[in-house]
C-alpha positions in Angstrom: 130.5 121.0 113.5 127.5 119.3 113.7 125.5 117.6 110.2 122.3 119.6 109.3 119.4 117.3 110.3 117.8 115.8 107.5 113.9 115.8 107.4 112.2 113.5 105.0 109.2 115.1 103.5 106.3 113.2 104.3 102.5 114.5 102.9 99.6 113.1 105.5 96.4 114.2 104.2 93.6 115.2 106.9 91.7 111.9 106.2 94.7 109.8 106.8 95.8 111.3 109.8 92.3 110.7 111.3 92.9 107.0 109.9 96.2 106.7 111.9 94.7 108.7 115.0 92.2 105.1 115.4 94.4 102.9 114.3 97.4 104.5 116.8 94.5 104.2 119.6 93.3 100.8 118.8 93.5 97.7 121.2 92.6 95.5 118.5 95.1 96.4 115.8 98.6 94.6 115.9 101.0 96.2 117.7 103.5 97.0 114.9 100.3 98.7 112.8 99.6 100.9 116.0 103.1 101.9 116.8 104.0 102.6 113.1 101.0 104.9 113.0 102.6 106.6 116.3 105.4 107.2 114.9 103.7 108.9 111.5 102.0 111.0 113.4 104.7 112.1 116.3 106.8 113.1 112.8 103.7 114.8 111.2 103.9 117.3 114.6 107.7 116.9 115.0 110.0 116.2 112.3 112.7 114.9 114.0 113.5 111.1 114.0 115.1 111.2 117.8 112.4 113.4 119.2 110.1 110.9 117.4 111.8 107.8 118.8 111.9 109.4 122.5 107.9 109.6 122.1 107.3 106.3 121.0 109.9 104.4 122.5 111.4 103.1 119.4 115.3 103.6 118.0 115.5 106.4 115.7 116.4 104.0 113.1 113.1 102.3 113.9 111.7 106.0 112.9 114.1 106.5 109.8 112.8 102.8 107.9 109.0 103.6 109.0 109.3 107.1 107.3 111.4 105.4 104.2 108.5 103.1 103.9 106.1 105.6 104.1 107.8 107.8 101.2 108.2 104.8 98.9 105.0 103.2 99.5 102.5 105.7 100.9 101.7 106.7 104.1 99.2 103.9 104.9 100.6 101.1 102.7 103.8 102.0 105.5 101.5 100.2 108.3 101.7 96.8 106.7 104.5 94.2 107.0 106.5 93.7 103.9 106.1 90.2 102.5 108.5 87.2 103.7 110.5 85.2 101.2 110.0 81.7 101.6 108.8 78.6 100.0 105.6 78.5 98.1 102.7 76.9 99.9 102.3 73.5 99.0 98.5 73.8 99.0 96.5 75.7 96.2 93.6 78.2 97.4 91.3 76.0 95.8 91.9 73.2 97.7 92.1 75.1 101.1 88.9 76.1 100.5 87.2 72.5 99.3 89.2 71.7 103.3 87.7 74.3 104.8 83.9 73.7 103.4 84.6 70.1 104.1 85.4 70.5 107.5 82.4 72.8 107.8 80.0 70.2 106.9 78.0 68.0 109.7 79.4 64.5 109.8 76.7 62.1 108.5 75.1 59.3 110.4 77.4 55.7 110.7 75.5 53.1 108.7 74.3 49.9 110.9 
């Protein structure tokens, strides 16, 4: 006997489906932000995570963590990368900026 498919309820209002439907056909948006919008919208019209992952060409675990995220973050804070552990940049935002401007700035004239 086969386990009763499980469909995660997902809301998408109309104005962030329109959202996703640019950012899904964007050529400037980064290729995970594009193909997680896909996938919310595939499951918006078919809420199953294989049919889903046939469409997009993901795994259907690829489908089942997008749809998590959605449900525990939102459905457009699901787009974005979660942050990275690491270590702590070394440099404050400050002084990356006082760089930057500093950097910006024409060279002055060498004195004779």
């Amino acid at each position: 006997m086969a386990a009763r498919r499980k469909i995660v309820e997902i809301s998408i209002a109309d104005a962030d489906a329109v959202t996703l439907g640019a950012i899904a056909r964007s050529r400037t948006e980064s290729a995970s932000r594009v193909e997680r919008a896909r996938i919310l919208l595939h499951y918006r019209e078919e809420p199953s995570h294989y049919a889903v992952a046939r469409m997009v060409g993901v795994t259907h675990q690829t489908v089942q963590r997008c749809l998590a995220r959605a449900v525990r973050f939102g459905v457009m804070a699901a787009l974005d990368d979660s942050p990275r552990p690491g270590k702590a940049p070394e440099i404050t935002e400050a002084a990356r900026a006082w760089l930057v401007s500093l950097a910006c700035q024409k060279a002055k004239e060498p004195v004779s």
